[in-house]
C-alpha positions as CSV (number, residue, x, y, z in Angstrom):
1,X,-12.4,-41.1,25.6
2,X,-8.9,-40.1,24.2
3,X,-5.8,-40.8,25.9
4,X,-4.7,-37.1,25.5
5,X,-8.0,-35.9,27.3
6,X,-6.9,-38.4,30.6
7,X,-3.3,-37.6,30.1
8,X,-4.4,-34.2,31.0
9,X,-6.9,-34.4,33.6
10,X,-4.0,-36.8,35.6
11,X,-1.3,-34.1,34.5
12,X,-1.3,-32.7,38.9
13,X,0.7,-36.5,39.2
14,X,3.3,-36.1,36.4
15,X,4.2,-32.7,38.1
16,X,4.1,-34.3,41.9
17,X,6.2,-36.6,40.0
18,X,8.4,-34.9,38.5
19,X,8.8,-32.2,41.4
20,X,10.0,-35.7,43.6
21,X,12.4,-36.9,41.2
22,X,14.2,-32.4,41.1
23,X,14.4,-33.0,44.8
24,X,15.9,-36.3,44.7
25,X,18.6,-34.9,42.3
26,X,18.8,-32.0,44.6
27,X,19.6,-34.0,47.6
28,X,22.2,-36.6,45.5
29,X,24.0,-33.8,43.8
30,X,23.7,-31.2,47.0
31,X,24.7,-33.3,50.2
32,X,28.1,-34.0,48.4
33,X,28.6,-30.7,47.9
34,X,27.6,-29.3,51.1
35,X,29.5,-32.4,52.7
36,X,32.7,-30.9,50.4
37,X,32.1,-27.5,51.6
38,X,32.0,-28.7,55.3
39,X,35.0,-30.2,55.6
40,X,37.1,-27.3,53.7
41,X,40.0,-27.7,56.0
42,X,40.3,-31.3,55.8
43,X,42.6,-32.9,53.4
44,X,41.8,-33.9,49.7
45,X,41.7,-37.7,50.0
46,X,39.7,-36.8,53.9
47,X,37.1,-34.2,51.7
48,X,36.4,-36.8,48.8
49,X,35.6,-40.1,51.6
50,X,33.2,-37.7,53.3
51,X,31.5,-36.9,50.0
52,X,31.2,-40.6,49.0
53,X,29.4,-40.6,52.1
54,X,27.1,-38.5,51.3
55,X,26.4,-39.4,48.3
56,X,25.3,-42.7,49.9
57,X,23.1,-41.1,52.2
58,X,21.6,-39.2,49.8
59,X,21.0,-42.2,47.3
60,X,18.6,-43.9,50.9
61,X,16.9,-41.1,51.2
62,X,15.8,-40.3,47.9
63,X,15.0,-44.6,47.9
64,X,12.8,-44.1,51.0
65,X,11.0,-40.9,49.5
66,X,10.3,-42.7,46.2
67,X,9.1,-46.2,48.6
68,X,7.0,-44.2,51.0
69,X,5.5,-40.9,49.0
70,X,6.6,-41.2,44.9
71,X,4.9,-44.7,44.9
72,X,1.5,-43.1,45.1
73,X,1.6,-40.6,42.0
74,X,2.4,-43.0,39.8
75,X,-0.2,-45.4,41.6
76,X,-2.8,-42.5,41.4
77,X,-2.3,-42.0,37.8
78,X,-3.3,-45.3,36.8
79,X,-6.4,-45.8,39.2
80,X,-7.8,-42.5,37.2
81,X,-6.4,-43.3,34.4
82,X,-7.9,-46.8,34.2
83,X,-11.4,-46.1,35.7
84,X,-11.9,-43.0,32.9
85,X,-11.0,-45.8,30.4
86,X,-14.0,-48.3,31.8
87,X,-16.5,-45.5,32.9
88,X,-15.9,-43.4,29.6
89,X,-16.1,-40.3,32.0
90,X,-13.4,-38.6,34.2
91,X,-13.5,-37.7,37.9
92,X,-13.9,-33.9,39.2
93,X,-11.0,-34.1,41.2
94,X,-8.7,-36.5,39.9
95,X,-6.3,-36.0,41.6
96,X,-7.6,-36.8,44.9
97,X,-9.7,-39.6,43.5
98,X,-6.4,-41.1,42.6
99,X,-4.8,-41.3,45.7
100,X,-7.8,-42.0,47.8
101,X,-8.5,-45.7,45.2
102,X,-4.6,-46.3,45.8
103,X,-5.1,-46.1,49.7
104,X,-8.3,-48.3,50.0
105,X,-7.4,-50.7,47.1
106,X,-4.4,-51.5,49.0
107,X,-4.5,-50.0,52.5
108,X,-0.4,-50.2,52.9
109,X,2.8,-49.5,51.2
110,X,4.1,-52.9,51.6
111,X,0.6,-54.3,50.1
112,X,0.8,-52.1,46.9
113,X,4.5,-53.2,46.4
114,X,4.1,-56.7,47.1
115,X,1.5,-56.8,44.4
116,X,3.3,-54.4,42.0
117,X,6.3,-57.2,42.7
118,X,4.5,-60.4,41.5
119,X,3.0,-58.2,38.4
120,X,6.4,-57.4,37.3
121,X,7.3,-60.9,37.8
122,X,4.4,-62.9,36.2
123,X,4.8,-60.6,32.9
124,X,8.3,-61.0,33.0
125,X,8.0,-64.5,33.3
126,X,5.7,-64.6,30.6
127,X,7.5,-62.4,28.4
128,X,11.0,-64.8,28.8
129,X,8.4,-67.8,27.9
130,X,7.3,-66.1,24.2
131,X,10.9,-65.2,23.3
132,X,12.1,-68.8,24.3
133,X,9.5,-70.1,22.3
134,X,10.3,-67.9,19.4
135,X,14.3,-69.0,20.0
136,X,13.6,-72.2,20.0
137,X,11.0,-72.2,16.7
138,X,14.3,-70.3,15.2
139,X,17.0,-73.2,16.8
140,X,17.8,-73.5,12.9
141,X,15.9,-70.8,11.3
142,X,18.1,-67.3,10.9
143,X,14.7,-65.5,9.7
144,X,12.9,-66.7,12.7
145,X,15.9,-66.8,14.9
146,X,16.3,-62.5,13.8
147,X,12.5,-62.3,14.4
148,X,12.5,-63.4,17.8
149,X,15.4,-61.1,18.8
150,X,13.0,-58.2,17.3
151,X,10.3,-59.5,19.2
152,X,12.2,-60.0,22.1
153,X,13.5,-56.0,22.1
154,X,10.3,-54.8,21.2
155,X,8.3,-56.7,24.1
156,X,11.3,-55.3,26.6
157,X,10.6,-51.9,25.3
158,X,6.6,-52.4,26.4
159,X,7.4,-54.4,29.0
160,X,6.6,-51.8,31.8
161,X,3.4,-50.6,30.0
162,X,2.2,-53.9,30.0
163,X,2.4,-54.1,34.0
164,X,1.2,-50.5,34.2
165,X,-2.0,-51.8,32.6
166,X,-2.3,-55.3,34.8
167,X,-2.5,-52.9,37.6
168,X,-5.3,-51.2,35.6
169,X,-7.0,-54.0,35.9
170,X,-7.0,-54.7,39.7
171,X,-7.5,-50.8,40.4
172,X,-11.2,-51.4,38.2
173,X,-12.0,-54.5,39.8
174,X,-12.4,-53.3,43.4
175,X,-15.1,-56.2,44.7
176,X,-12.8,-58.8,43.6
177,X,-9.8,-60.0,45.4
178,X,-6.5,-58.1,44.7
179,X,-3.9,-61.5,44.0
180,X,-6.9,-62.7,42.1
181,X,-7.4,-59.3,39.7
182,X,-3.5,-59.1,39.4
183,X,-3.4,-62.5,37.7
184,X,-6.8,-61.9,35.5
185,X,-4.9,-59.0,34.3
186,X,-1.5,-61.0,33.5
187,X,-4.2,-63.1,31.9
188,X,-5.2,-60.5,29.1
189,X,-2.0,-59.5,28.7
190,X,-1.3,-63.0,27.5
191,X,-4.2,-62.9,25.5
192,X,-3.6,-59.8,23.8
193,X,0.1,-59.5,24.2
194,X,0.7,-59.1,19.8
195,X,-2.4,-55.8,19.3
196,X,-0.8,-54.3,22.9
197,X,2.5,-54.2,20.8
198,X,1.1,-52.0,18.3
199,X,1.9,-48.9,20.6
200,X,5.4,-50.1,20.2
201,X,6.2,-47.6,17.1
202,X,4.9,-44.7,19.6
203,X,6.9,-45.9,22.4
204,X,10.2,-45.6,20.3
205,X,9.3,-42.7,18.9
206,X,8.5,-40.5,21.6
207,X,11.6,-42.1,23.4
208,X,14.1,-40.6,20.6
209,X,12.3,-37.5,20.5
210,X,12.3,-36.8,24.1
211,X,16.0,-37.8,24.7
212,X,17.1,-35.2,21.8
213,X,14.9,-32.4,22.7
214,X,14.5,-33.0,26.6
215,X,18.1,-34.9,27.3
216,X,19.9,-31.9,25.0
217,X,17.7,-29.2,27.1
218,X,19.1,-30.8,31.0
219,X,22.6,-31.3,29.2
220,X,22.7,-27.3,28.1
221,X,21.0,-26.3,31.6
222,X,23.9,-28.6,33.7
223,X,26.2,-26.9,32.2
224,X,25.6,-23.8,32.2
225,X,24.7,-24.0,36.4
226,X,27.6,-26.6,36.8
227,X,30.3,-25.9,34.7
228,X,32.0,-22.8,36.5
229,X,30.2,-23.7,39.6
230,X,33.5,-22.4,42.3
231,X,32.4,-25.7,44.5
232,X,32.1,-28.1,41.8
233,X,35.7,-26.6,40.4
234,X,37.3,-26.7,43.6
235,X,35.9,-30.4,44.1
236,X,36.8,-31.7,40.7
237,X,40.4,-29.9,41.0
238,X,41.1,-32.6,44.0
239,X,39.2,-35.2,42.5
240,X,42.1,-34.7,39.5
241,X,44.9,-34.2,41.6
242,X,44.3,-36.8,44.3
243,X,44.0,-39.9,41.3
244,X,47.3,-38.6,39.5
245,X,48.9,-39.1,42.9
246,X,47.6,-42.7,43.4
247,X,50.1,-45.3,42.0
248,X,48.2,-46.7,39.0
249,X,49.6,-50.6,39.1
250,X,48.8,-50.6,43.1
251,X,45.2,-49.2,42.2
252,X,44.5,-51.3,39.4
253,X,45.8,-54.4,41.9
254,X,43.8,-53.7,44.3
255,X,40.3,-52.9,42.1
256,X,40.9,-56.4,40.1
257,X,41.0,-59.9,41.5
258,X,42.2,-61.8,38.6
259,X,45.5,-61.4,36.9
260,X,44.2,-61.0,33.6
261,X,42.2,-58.1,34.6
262,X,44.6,-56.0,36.3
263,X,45.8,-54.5,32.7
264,X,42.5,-53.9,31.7
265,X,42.0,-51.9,35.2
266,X,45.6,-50.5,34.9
267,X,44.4,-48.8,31.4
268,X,40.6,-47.8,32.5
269,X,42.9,-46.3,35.9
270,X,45.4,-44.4,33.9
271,X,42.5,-42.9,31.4
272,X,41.1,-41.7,34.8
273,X,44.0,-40.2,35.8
274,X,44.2,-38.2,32.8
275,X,41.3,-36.4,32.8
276,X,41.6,-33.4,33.9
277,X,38.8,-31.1,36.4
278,X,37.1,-29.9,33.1
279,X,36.6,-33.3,31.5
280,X,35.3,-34.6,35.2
281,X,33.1,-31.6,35.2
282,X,31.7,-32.4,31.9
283,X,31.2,-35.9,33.2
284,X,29.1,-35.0,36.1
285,X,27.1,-32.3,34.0
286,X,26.0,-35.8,31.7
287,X,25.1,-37.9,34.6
288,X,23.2,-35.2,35.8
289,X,21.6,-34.4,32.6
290,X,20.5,-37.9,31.8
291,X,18.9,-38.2,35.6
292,X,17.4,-35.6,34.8
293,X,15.9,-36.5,31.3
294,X,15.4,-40.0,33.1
295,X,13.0,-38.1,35.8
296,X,11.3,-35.9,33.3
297,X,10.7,-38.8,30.5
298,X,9.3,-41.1,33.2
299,X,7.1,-38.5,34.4
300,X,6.2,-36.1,31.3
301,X,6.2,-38.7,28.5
302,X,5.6,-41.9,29.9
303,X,2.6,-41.7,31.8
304,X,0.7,-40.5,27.9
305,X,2.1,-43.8,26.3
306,X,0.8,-45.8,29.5
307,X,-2.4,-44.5,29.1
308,X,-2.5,-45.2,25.5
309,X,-1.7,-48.7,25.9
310,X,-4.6,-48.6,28.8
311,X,-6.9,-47.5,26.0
312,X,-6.6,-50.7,24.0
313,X,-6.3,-53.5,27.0
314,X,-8.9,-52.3,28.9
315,X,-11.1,-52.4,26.4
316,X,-9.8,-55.5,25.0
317,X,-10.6,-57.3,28.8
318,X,-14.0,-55.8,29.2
319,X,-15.2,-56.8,25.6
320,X,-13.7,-60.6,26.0
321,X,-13.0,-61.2,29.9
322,X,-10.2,-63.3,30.8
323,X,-10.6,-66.6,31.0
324,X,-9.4,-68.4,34.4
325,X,-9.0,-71.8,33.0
326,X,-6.1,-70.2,31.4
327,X,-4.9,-70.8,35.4
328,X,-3.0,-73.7,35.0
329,X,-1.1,-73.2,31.6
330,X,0.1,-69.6,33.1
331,X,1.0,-71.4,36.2
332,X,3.4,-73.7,34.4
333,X,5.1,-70.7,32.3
334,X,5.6,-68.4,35.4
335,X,6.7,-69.6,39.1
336,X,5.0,-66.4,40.3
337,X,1.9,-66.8,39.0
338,X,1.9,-69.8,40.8
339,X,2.7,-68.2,44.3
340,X,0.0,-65.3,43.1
341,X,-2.6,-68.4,42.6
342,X,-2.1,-69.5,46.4
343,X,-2.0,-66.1,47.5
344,X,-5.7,-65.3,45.9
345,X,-7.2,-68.5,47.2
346,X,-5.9,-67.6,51.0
């Protein structure tokens, strides 16, 4: 089955995705604003604390929508995903197929996350143990020592693909305990870590691709909703005249502990103080733009190159299962393998 044909029959989560990542930009970029708005009669330095606020309320809601309802798109997506990939056949509804495996895989939020955790973790773990080795093969070796680095980048790059596909393997493994599937799957991925980075080329592709075309689109589209915006204007006009009032030596004194620091703070302080409401605009149209591109790459482009990686470990772990003597060798190169391994015999 191609990874295209899943991509698209699991396309319902990339929009539920990417419809909760517009709302949390909605909610971190509107609150200030409204919050600014609301307190129009207040003075600058009174408007801009409110709107920090916020901000900060904003930034816990949108993390307890992602904890509590985001978690299970992306959860979803790799339960279909991963059962297409073994079965060779997708589901009618895939959608609801996909969130009804996450809720009796795991039951709870705090179960999926807790396992999600020590997957993260373990191939983390593992990861740092390959590129020490390769360091320490290169101690005296630039060749090997420039290698490694490579390796090292290229590994990082993969390196949330790689857990994407160890919860594959617990989601297609529903008979066996879930601690004990999540380190069969770091097994594999140890196993089969060097043909798993031969996606790598696509992953860095795609990656350049979609920050041009996609990251250039949100930049145009901020700015052309932002840049004249009358709130955003009258907002970034205080934001410029309230820092060229600040003193910049107290600032910079107060922002920096250590004397050799203070310059440094004194010079990023003063650069701050001379940009004007236009150059602050064009600032927050950026940050917005490349939230934006973050939410729609995560959600548009990555969940394709997850499912192509799927297509070769799955495949990989059915045809040569792993191997659980590996248990104690693992345990040594990852602490949390270790817990997982008295978690799964509980």
């Amino acid at each position: 089955m191609t990874s295209f044909s899943i991509y698209k029959s699991t396309f319902r989560f990339t929009l539920m995705r990417i419809l909760t990542g517009l709302l949390s930009v909605l909610l971190i970029v509107g609150l200030p604003v409204i919050a600014f708005l609301v307190t129009g009669s207040a003075e600058d330095e009174t408007r801009i604390i409110v709107c920090i606020i916020a901000l900060i309320a904003a930034c816990i809601i949108v993390g307890l929508l992602s904890h509590f309802v985001g978690y299970i798109f992306r959860a979803g997506q790799i339960a279909v995903a991963a059962n297409a990939i073994k079965e060779d056949k997708l589901p009618e509804n895939a959608y609801e197929e996909g969130k009804a495996a996450v809720k009796k895989r795991f039951g709870t939020v705090a179960v999926f996350f807790a396992i999600e955790k020590v997957i993260n973790a373990i191939v983390s773990q593992l990861t740092s143990g390959v590129t020490k080795l390769t360091d320490k093969l290169g101690k005296n070796n630039d060749t090997v020592q420039t290698i490694g680095t490579v390796v090292s980048i290229v590994i990082n790059a993969m390196l949330k693909f790689m857990c994407a596909c160890c919860m594959g393997w617990v989601f297609i493994h529903p008979d066996t305990n879930a601690w004990r599937s999540a380190l069969d799957g770091a097994i594999l991925y140890f196993k089969n870590w060097k043909d798993l980075l031969k996606n790598t080329g696509k992953v860095i592709g795609f990656g350049l691709l979609s920050l041009i075309l996609i990251g250039g689109l949100m930049f145009g589209a901020s700015h052309l909703v932002m840049h004249n915006n009358s709130a955003l204007v009258e907002m970034t006009e205080a934001l410029e005249t309230h820092l060229k009032e600040m003193d910049t030596q107290e600032l910079a004194a107060t922002l920096s502990t250590e004397e050799e620091s203070t310059e440094k703070t004194a010079e990023t302080v003063s650069f701050l103080q001379n940009l004007t409401a236009a150059q602050w605009r064009l600032i927050f149209e950026g940050v917005v733009a490349l939230i934006l591109w973050g939410i729609i790459h995560s959600a548009l482009v990555d969940p394709y190159i997850m499912i192509s990686v799927m297509n070769r470990y799955i495949p990989a772990g059915l045809a040569n299962p792993p191997a659980r003597e590996n248990d104690s060798k693992l345990a040594e190169l990852s602490k949390s393998y270790k817990k997982a391994l008295a978690e799964a015999a509980e």
